[in-house]
MARNULUM-89309 format. One record per residue (C-alpha): chain; x, y, z. Coordinates in steps of 0.2 Angstrom, whole numbers, plus 5000, padded with zeros to 4 digits. Example, Ala and Ser with C-alpha at 12.3 -4.5 7.8 and 13.67 -1.06 7.14 Angstrom:
<rec vofi="A" east="5062" north="4978" up="5039"/>
<rec vofi="A" east="5068" north="4995" up="5036"/>
//
This chain:
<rec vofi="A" east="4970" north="5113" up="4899"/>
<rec vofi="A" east="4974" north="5111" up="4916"/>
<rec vofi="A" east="4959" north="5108" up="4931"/>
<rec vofi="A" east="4975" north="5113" up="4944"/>
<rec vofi="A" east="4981" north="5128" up="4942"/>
<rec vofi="A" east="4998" north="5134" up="4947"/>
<rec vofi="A" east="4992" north="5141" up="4962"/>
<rec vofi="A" east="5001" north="5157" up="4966"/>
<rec vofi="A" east="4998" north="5157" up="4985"/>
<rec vofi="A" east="5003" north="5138" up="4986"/>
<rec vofi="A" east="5018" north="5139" up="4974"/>
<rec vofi="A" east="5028" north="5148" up="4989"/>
<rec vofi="A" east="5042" north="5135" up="4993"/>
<rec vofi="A" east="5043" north="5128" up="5010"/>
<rec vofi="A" east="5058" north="5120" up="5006"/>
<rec vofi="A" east="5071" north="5121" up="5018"/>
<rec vofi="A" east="5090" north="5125" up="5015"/>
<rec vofi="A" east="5102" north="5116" up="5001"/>
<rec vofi="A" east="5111" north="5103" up="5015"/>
<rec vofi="A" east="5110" north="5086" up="5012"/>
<rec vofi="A" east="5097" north="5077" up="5021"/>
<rec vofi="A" east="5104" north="5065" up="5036"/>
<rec vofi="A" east="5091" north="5051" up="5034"/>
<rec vofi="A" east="5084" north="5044" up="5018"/>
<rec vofi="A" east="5066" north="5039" up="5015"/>
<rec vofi="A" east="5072" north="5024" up="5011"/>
<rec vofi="A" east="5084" north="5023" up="5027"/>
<rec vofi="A" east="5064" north="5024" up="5035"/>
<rec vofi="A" east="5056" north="5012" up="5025"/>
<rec vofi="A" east="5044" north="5001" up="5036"/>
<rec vofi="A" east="5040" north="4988" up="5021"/>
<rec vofi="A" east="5031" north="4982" up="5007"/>
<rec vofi="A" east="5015" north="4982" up="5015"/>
<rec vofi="A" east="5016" north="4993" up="5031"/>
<rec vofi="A" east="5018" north="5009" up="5021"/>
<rec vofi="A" east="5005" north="5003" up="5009"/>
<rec vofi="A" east="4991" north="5014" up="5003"/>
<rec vofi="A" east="4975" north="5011" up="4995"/>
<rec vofi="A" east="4966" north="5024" up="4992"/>
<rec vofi="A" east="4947" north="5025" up="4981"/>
<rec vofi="A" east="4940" north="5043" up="4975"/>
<rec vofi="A" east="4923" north="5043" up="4969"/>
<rec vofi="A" east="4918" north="5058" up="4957"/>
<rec vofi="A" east="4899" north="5064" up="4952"/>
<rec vofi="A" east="4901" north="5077" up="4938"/>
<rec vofi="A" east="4888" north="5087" up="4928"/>
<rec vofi="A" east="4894" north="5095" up="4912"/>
<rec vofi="A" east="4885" north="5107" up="4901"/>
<rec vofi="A" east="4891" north="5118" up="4887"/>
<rec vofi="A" east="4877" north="5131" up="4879"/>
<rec vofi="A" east="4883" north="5135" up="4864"/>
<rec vofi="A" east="4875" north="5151" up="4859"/>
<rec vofi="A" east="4873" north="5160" up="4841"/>
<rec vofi="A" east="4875" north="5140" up="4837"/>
<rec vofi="A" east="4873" north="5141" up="4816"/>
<rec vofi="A" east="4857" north="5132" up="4809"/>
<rec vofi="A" east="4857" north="5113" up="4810"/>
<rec vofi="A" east="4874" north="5112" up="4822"/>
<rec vofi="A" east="4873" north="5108" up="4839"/>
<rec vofi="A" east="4867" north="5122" up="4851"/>
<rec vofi="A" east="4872" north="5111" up="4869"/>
<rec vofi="A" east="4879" north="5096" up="4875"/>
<rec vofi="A" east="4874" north="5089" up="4893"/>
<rec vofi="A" east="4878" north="5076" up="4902"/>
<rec vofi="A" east="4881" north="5066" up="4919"/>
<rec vofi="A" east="4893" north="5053" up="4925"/>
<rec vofi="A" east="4899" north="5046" up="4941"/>
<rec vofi="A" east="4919" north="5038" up="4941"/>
<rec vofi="A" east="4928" north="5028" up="4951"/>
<rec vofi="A" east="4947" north="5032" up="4953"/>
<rec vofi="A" east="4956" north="5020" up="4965"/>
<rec vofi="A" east="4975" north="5020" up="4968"/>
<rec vofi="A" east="4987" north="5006" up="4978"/>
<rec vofi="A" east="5003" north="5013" up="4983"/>
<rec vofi="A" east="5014" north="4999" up="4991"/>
<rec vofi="A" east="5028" north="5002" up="5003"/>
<rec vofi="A" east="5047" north="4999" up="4998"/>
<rec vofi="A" east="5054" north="4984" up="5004"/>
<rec vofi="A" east="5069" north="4987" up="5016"/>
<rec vofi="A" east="5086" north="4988" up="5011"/>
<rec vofi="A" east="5100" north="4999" up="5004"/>
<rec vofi="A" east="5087" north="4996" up="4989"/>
<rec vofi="A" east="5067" north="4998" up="4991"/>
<rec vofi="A" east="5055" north="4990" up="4978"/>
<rec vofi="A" east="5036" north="4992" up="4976"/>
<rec vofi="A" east="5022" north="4993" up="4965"/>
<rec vofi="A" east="5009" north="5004" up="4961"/>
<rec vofi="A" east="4991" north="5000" up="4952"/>
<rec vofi="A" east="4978" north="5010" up="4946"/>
<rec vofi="A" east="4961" north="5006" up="4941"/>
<rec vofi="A" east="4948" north="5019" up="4932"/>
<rec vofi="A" east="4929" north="5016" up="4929"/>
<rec vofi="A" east="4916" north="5028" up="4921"/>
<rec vofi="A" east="4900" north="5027" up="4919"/>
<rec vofi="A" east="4887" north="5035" up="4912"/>
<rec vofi="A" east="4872" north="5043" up="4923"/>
<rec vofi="A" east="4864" north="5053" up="4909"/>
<rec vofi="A" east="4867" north="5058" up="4891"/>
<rec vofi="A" east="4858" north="5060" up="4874"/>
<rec vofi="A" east="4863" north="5056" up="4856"/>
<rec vofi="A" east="4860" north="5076" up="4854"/>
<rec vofi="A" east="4868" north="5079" up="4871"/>
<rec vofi="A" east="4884" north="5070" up="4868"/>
<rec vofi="A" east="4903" north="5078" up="4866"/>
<rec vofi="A" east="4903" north="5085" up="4882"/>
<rec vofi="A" east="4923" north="5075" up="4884"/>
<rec vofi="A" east="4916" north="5064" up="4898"/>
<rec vofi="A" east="4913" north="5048" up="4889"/>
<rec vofi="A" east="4919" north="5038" up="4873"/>
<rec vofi="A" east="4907" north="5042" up="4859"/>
<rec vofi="A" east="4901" north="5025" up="4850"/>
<rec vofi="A" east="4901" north="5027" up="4830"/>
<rec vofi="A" east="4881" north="5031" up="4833"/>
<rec vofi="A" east="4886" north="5047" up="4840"/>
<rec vofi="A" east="4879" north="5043" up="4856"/>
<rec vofi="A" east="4891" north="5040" up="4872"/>
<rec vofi="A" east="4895" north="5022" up="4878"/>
<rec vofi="A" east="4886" north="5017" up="4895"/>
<rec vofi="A" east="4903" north="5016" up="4903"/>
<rec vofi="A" east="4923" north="5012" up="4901"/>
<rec vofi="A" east="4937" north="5007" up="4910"/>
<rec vofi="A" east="4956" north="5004" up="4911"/>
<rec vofi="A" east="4969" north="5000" up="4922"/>
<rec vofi="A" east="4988" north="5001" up="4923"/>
<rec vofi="A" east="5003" north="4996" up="4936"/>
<rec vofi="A" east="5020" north="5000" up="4940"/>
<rec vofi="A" east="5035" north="4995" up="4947"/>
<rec vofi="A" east="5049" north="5007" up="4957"/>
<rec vofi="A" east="5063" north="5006" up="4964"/>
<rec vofi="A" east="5072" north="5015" up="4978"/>
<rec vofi="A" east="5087" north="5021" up="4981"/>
<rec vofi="A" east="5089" north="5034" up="4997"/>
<rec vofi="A" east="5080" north="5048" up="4991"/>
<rec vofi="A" east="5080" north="5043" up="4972"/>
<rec vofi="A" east="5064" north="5032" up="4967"/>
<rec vofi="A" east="5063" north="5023" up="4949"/>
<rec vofi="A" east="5047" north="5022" up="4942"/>
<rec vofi="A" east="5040" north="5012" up="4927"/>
<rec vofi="A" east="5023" north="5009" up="4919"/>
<rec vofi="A" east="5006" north="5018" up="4923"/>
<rec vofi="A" east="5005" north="5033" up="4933"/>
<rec vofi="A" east="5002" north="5052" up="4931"/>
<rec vofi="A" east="5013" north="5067" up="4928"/>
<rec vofi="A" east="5014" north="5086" up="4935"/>
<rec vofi="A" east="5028" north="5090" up="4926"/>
<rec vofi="A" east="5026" north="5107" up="4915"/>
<rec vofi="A" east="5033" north="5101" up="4898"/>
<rec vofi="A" east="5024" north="5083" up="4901"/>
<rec vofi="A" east="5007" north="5083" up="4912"/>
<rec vofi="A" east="4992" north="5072" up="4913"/>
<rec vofi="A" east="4975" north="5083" up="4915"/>
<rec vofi="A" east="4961" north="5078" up="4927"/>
<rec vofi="A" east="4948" north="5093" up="4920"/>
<rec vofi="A" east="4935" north="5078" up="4916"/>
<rec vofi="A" east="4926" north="5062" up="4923"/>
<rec vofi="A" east="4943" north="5052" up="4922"/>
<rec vofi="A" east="4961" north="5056" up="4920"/>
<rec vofi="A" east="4975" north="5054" up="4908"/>
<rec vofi="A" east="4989" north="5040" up="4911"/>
<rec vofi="A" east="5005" north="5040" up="4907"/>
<rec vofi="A" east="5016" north="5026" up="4903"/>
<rec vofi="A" east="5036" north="5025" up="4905"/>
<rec vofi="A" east="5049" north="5029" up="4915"/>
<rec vofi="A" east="5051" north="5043" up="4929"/>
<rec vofi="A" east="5066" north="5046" up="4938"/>
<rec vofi="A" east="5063" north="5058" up="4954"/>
<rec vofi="A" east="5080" north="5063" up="4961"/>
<rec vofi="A" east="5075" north="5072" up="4981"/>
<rec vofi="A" east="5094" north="5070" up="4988"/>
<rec vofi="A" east="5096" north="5087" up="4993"/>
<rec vofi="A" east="5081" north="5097" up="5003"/>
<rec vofi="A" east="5074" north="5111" up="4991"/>
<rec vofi="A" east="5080" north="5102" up="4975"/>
<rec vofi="A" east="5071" north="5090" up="4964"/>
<rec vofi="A" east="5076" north="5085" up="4948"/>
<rec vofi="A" east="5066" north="5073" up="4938"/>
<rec vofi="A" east="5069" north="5064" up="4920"/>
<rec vofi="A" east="5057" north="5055" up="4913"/>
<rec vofi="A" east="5054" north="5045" up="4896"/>
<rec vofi="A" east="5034" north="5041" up="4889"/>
<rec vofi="A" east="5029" north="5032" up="4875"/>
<rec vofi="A" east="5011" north="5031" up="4878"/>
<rec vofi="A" east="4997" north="5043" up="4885"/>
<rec vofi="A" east="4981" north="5039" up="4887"/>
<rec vofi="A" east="4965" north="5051" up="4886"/>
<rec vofi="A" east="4953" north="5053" up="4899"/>
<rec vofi="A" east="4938" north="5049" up="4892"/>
<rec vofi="A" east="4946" north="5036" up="4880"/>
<rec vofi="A" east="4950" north="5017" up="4884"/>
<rec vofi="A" east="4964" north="5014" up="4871"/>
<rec vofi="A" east="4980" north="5014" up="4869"/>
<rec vofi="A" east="4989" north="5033" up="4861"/>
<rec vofi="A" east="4972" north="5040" up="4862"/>
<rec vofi="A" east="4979" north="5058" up="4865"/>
<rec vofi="A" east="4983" north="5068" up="4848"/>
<rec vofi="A" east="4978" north="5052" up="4838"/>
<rec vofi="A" east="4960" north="5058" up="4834"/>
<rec vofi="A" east="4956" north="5063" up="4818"/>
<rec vofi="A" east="4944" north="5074" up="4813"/>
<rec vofi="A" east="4938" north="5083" up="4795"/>
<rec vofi="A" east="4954" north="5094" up="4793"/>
<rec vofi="A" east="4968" north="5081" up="4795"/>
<rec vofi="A" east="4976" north="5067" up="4802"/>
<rec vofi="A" east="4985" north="5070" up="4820"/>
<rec vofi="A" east="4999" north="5058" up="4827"/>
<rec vofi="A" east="4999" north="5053" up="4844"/>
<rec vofi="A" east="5014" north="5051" up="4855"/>
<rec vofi="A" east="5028" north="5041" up="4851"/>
<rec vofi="A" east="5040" north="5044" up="4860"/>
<rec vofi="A" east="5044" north="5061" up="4874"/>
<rec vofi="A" east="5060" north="5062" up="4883"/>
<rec vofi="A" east="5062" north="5075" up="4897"/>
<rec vofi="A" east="5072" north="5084" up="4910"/>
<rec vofi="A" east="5073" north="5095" up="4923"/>
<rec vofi="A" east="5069" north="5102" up="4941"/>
<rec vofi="A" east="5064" north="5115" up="4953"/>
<rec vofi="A" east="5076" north="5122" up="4967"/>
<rec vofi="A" east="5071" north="5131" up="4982"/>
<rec vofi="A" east="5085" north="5148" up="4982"/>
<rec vofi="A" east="5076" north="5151" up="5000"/>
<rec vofi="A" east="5061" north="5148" up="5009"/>
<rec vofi="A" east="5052" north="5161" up="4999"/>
<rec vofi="A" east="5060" north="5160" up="4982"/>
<rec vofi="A" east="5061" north="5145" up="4969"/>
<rec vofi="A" east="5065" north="5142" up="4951"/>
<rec vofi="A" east="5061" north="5130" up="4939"/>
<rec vofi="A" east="5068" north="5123" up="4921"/>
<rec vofi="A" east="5064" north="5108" up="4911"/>
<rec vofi="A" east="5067" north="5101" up="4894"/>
<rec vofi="A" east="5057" north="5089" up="4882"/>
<rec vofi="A" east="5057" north="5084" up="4866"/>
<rec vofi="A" east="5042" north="5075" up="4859"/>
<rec vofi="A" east="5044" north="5063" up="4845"/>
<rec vofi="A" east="5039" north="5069" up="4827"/>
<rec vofi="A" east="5031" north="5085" up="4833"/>
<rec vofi="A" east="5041" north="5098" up="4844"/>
<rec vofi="A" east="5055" north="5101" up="4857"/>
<rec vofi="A" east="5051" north="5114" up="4873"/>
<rec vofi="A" east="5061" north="5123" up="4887"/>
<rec vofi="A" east="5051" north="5131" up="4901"/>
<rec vofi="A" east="5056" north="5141" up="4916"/>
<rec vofi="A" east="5049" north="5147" up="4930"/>
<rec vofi="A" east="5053" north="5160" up="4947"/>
<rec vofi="A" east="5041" north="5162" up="4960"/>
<rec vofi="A" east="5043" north="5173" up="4974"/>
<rec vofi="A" east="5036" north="5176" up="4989"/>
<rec vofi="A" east="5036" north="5191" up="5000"/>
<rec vofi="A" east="5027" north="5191" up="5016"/>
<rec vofi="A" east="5021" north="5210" up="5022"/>
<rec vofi="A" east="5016" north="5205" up="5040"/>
<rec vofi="A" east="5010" north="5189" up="5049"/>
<rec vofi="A" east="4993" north="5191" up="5038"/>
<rec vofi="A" east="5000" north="5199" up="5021"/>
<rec vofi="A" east="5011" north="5196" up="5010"/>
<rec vofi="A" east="5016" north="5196" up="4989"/>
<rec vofi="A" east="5019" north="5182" up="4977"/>
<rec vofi="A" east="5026" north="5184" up="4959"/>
<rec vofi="A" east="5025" north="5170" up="4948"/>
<rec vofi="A" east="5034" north="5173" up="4930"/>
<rec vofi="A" east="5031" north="5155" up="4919"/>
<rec vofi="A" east="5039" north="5153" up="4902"/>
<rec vofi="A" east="5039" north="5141" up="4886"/>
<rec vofi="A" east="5052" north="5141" up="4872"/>
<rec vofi="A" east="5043" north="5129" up="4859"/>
<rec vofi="A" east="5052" north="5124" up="4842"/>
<rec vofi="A" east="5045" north="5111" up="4828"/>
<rec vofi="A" east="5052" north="5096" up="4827"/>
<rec vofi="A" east="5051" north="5094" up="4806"/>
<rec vofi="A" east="5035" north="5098" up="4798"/>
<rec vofi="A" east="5020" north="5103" up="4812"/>
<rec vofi="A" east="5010" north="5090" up="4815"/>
<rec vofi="A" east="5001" north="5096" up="4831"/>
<rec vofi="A" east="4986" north="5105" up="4823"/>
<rec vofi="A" east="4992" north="5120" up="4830"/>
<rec vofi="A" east="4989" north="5136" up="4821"/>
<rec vofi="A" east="5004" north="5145" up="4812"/>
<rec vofi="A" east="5004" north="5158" up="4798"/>
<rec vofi="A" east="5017" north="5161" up="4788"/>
<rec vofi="A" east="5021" north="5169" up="4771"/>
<rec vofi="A" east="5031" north="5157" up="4765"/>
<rec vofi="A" east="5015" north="5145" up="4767"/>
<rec vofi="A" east="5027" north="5132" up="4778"/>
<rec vofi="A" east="5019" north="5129" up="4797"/>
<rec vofi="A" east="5032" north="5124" up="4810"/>
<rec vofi="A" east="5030" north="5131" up="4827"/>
<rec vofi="A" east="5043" north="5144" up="4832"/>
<rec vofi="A" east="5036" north="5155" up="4849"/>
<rec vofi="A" east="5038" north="5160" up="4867"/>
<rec vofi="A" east="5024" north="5159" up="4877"/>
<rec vofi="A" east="5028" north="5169" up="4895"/>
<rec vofi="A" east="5015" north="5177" up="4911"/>
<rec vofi="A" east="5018" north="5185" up="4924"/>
<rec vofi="A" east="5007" north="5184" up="4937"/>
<rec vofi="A" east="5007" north="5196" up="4956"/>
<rec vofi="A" east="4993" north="5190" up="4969"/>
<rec vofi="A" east="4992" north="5201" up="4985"/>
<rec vofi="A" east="4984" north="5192" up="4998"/>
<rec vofi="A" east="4979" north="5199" up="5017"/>
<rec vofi="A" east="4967" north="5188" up="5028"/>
<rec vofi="A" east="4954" north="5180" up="5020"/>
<rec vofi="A" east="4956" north="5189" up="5004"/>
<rec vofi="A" east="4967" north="5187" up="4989"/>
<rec vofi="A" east="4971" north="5198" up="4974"/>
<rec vofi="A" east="4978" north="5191" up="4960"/>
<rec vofi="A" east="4983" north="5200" up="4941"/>
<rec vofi="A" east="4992" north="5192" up="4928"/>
<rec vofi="A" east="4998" north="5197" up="4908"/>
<rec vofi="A" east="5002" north="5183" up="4897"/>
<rec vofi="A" east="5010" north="5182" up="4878"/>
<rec vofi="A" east="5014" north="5173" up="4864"/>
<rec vofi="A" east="5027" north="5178" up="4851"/>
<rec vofi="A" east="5034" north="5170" up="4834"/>
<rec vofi="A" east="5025" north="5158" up="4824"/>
<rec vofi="A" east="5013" north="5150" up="4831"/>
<rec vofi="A" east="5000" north="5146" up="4843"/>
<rec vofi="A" east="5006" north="5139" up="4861"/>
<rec vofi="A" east="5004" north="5120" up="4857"/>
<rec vofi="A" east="5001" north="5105" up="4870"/>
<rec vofi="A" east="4991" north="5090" up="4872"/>
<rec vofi="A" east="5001" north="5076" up="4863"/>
<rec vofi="A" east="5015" north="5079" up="4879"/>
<rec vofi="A" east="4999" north="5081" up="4890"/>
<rec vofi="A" east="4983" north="5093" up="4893"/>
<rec vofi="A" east="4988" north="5101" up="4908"/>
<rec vofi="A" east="5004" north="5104" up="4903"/>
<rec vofi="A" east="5002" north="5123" up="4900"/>
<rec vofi="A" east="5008" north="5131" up="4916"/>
<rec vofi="A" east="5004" north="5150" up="4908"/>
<rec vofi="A" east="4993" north="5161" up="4920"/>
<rec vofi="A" east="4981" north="5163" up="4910"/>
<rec vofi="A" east="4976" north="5145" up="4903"/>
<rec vofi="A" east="4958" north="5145" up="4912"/>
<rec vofi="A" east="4941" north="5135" up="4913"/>
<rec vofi="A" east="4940" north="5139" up="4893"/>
<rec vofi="A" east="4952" north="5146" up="4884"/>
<rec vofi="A" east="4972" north="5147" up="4886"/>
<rec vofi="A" east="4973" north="5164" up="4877"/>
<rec vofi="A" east="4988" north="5155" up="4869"/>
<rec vofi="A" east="4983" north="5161" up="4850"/>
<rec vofi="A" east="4997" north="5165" up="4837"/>
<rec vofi="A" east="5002" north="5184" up="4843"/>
<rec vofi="A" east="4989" north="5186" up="4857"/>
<rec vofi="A" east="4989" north="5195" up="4872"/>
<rec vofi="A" east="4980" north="5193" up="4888"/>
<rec vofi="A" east="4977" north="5199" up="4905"/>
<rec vofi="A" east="4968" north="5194" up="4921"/>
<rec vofi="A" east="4958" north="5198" up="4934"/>
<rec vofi="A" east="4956" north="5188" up="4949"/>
<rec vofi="A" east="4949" north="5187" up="4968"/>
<rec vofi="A" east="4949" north="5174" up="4979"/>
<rec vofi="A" east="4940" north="5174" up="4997"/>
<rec vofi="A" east="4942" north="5160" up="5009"/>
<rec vofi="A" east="4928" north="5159" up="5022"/>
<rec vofi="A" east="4938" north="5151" up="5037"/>
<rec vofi="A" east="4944" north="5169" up="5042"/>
<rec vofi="A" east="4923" north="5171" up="5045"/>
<rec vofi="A" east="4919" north="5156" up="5053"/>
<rec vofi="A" east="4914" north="5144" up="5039"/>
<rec vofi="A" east="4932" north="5132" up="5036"/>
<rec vofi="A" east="4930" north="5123" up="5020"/>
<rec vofi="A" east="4922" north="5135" up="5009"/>
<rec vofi="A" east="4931" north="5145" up="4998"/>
<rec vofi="A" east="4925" north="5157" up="4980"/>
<rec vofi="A" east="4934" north="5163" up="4965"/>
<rec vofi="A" east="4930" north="5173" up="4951"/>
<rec vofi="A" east="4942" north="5180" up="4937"/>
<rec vofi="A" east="4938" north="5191" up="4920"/>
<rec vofi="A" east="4953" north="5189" up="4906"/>
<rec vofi="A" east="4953" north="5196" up="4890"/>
<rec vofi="A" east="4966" north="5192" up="4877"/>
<rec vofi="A" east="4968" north="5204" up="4861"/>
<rec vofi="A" east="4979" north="5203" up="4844"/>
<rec vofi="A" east="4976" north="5184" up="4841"/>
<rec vofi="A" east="4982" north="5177" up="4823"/>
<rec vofi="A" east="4969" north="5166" up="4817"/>
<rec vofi="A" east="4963" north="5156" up="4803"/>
<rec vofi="A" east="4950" north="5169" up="4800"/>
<rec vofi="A" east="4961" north="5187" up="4807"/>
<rec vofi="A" east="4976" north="5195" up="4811"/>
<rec vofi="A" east="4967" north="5204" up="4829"/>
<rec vofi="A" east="4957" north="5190" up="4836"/>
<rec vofi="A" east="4949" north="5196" up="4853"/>
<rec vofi="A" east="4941" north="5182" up="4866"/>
<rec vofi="A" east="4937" north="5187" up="4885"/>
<rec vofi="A" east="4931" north="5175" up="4898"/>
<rec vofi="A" east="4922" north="5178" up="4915"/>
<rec vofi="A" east="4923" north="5161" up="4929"/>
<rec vofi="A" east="4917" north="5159" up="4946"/>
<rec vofi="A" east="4921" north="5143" up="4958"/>
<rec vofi="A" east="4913" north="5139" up="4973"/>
<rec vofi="A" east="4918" north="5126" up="4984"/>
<rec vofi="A" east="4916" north="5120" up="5001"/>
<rec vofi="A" east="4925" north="5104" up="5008"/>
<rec vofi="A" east="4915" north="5097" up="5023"/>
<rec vofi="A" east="4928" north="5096" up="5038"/>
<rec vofi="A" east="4922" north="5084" up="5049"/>
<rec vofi="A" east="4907" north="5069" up="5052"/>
<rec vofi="A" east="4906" north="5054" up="5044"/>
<rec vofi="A" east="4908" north="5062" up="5027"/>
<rec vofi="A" east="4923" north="5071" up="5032"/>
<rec vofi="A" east="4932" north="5076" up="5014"/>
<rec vofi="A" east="4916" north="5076" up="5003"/>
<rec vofi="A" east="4918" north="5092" up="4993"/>
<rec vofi="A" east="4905" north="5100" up="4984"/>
<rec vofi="A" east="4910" north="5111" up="4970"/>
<rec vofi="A" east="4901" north="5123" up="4957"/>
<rec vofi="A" east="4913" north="5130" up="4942"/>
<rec vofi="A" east="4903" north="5143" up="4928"/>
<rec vofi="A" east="4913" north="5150" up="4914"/>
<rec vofi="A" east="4907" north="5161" up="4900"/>
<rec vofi="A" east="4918" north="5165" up="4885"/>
<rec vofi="A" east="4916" north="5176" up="4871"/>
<rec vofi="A" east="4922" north="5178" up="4854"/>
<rec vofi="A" east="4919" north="5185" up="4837"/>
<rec vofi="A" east="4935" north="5182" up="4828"/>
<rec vofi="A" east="4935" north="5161" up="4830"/>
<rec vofi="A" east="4950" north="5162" up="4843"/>
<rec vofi="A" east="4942" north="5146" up="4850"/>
<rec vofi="A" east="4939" north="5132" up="4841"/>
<rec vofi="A" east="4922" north="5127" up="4843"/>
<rec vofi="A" east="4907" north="5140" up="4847"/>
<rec vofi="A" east="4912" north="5158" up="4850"/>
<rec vofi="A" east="4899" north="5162" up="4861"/>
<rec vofi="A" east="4897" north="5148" up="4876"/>
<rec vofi="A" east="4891" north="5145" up="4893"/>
<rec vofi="A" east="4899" north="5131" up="4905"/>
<rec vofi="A" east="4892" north="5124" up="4920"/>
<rec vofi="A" east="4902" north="5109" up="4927"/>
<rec vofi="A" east="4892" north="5104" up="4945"/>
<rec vofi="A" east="4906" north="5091" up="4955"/>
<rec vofi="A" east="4903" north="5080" up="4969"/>
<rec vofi="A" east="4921" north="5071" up="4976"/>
<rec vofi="A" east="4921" north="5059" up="4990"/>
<rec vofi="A" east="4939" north="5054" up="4993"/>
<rec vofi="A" east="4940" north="5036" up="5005"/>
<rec vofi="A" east="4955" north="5030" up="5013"/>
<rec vofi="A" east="4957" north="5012" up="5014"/>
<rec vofi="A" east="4974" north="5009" up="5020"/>
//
């Protein structure tokens, strides 16, 4: 599930015109270690989940605290016709407070006692090349890709490791290809940990192997499109495409349509632990998953509403290629409303305080409620889900950046759309502190 949305207000492409550009990045390459970067984030993040209605003897919440480290070196290309660098990443959780009954909250690795380990770490680096605007990537680093995307929704965040090719020679035109054998989880220090986990049902296989393609092109400086390809090793192959287009009204107004859609076909057998039902009693994925989205937004204020379904046989699966990679509208806090059949819609607002004198602060809130879910248990599932965000970014001072930031959900169920509880209440609290070294 992703912790970034595909903002609709921010997805307006300020991209300029299909030319070619006249000057490389490379062409302005300073050096190795002039253009270098080091950068450390700390995090501070209380989770709690209240699951409500829990059956006798299971467990009714999980709590916990824990503080992470997330530092980042991004070297400068050496000069040349063609640039080399490294990257390096270094992660380090630990635990502030937990509980043998508390534990499962996803923040920490959880020790064959049940209870979470006191702290983990792990580290990765990479190597890239340069070539004008074309820059070669291999080892550690993250993803935003929406058939392949590391999520950040916890203390720590996924890793990726491979190869990236990311192709900017012409303005308004990336394309990017890419090839992963390994993808580590965010609470986990081992190698394949996503997909890998087993739990009473069945045995899931990690990645092995995922191949993709693709790129987004600006049309204009108000309309861009979007279409990649993957295909995931032993488990499925995806399209997705997306148009988002915006239309300003007036100097403080203006439209934004954002329409997202996967195409998503088993590879073999289903090994995804995705849900399908079929007479035949065979389980591979078959479905298209699409939203549209329309946010209105004048001044301060933004008004966003979205529908979202999912068609075949199926539900919408992700995860082994990366938990944020579901770039639907309607994949929130909770739930993705991305049952076998279901349909959702959304309601959002959004209010950014600068316009009243308070820069920094901004509040969400959003109702969705999704209807006709297949599930294990019935053929009209129904889940809704209510979430408000609070979050102000302190502008200037010696703590210039430090964000404070409350997120509450509540999520409903009586048909086991979900897995899990049917009935919970989320409250993540999140301190950030980002510190720019170099």
């Amino acid at each position: 599930m992703r912790v970034m949305k595909w903002s609709m207000i921010a997805l307006a492409v300020a991209a300029g015109t299909s030319q070619l550009a006249i000057a490389s990045s490379q062409d302005e390459s300073k050096g190795f270690v002039e253009d270098s970067k080091l950068n450390v984030k700390t995090r501070m993040l209380y989770f709690s989940r209240d699951f409500r209605n829990a059956p006798a003897g299971d467990q009714s919440r999980a709590e916990e605290t824990g503080l992470g480290f997330h530092g980042t070196f991004e070297s400068g290309f050496t000069q040349g016709t063609v640039g080399v660098g490294v990257d390096a990443i270094g992660l380090l959780g630990v635990k502030v407070d937990s509980g043998k009954g508390r534990a499962g909250t996803g923040l920490f690795p959880t020790g064959s006692d049940g209870r979470s380990e006191d702290d983990y770490s792990k580290g990765y680096g990479a190597v890239k090349f340069r070539i004008s605007d074309t820059v070669l990537k291999y080892g550690g680093q993250y993803t935003a890709m929406p058939v392949f995307a590391t999520d950040d929704s916890r203390l720590l965040p996924e890793v990726a490791e491979g190869f990236l090719l990311t192709s900017k020679e012409i303005k308004g035109l990336e394309l990017n290809a890419g090839h992963f054998t390994r993808l580590d989880a965010q609470a986990a220090s081992y190698k394949d940990s996503i997909g890998g986990l087993n739990d009473a049902r069945e045995k899931r296989p990690g990645l092995t192997e995922a191949n993709v393609f693709g790129g987004t092109y600006a049309i204009t400086d108000s309309l861009s499109t979007t279409l990649y390809y993957s295909r995931v090793e032993d488990h499925f192959r995806k399209w997705y495409g997306n148009v988002n287009w915006a239309l300003p009204i007036s100097d403080k107004q203006g439209l934004v349509f954002d329409f997202n859609i996967y195409d998503t076909k088993s590879i073999g057998e289903n090994r995804t632990g995705a849900f399908v039902k079929k007479a035949d009693g065979t389980n591979e994925l078959d479905n298209i998953a699409a939203s549209l989205s329309a946010a209105y937004n004048i001044g301060a204020h933004t008004f966003t509403l979205a529908y979202q379904k999912v068609s075949g046989d199926g539900d919408y699966a992700y995860g082994v290629d990366g938990g944020g990679t579901v770039f639907l509208a309607n994949s929130i806090a909770r739930s993705d409303f991305n049952a076998e059949d279901e349909k959702s819609w959304q309601a959002r607002y959004d209010l950014n305080f600068a316009e009243y004198g308070i820069p920094g602060l901004t509040f969400m809130t959003r109702y969705a409620r999704g209807t006709g879910a297949t599930t294990r248990t019935t053929d009209d599932g129904k889940e809704w889900e209510r979430d408000i965000d609070v979050k102000y970014v302190l502008q200037s001072g010696p703590a210039k950046d430090l964000s404070l930031r409350v997120r509450q959900a509540t999520y409903r169920s009586a048909d086991g759309v979900y897995y899990g509880s049917n009935s919970i209440d989320e409250l993540r609290l999140i301190v950030e502190y980002p510190l720019s070294i170099l």
